[in-house]
C-alpha positions as CSV (number, residue, x, y, z in Angstrom):
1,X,13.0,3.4,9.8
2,X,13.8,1.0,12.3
3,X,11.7,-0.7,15.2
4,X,8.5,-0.4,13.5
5,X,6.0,-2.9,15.5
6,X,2.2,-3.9,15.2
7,X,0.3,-6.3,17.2
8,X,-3.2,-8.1,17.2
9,X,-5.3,-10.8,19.1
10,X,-4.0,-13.2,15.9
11,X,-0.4,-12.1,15.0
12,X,2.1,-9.7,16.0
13,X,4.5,-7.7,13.3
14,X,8.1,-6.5,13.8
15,X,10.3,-5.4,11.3
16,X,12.3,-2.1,10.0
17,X,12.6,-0.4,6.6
18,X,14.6,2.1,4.6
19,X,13.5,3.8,1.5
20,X,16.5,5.5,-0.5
21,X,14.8,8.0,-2.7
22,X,17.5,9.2,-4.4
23,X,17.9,5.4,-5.9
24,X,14.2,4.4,-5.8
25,X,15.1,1.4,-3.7
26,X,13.9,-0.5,-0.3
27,X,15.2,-2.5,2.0
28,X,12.9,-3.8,4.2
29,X,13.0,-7.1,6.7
30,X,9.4,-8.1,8.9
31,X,9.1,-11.0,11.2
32,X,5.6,-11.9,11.5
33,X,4.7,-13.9,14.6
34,X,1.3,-16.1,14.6
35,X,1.0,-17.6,18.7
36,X,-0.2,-20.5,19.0
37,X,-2.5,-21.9,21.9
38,X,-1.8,-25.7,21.8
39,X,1.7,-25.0,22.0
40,X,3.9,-26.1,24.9
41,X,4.6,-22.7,26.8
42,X,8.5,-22.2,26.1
43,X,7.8,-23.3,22.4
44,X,6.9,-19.7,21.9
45,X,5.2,-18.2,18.4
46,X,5.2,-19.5,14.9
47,X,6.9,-17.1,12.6
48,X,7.6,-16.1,9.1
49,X,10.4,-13.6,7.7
50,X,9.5,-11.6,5.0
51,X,12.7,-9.6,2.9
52,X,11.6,-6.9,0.2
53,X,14.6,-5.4,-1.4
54,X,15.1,-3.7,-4.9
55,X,13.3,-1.1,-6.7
56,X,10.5,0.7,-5.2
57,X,7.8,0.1,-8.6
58,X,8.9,-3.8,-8.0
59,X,10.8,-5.2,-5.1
60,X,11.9,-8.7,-4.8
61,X,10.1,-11.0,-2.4
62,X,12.1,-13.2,0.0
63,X,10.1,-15.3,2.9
64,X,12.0,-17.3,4.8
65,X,9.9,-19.8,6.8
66,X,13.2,-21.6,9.0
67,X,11.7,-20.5,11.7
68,X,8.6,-22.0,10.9
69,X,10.2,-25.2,10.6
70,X,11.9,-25.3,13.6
71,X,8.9,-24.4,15.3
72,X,7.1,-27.4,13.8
């Protein structure tokens, strides 16, 4: 599944996903987007990557908050 999207008035979601049954496995990357108001208007949103990849019953966790930082 790719392109999945959600959005609300506090943060937006983007990410894509795919689920190999015949292994049991994901492989999923998400971007999560939190804007923020005080913010100059080209600094743009704060955001967070999430990774889960692995076995479907347990899937490791990845989040990679670089973006974060350079937003900070």
């Amino acid at each position: 599944m790719t392109g999945l999207s959600a959005r609300g008035p506090a943060m937006s979601a983007s990410g894509s996903a795919t689920v190999d049954l015949n292994a049991m496995t994901i492989d999923s990357d998400w971007t999560l987007a939190f804007p923020v108001a005080d913010a100059a208007p080209d600094a743009g949103d704060a955001s967070v990557g999430l990774v889960f990849r692995g076995p479907l019953a347990a899937p490791s966790r990845t989040v990679d908050v670089v973006p974060l930082n350079a937003y900070l």
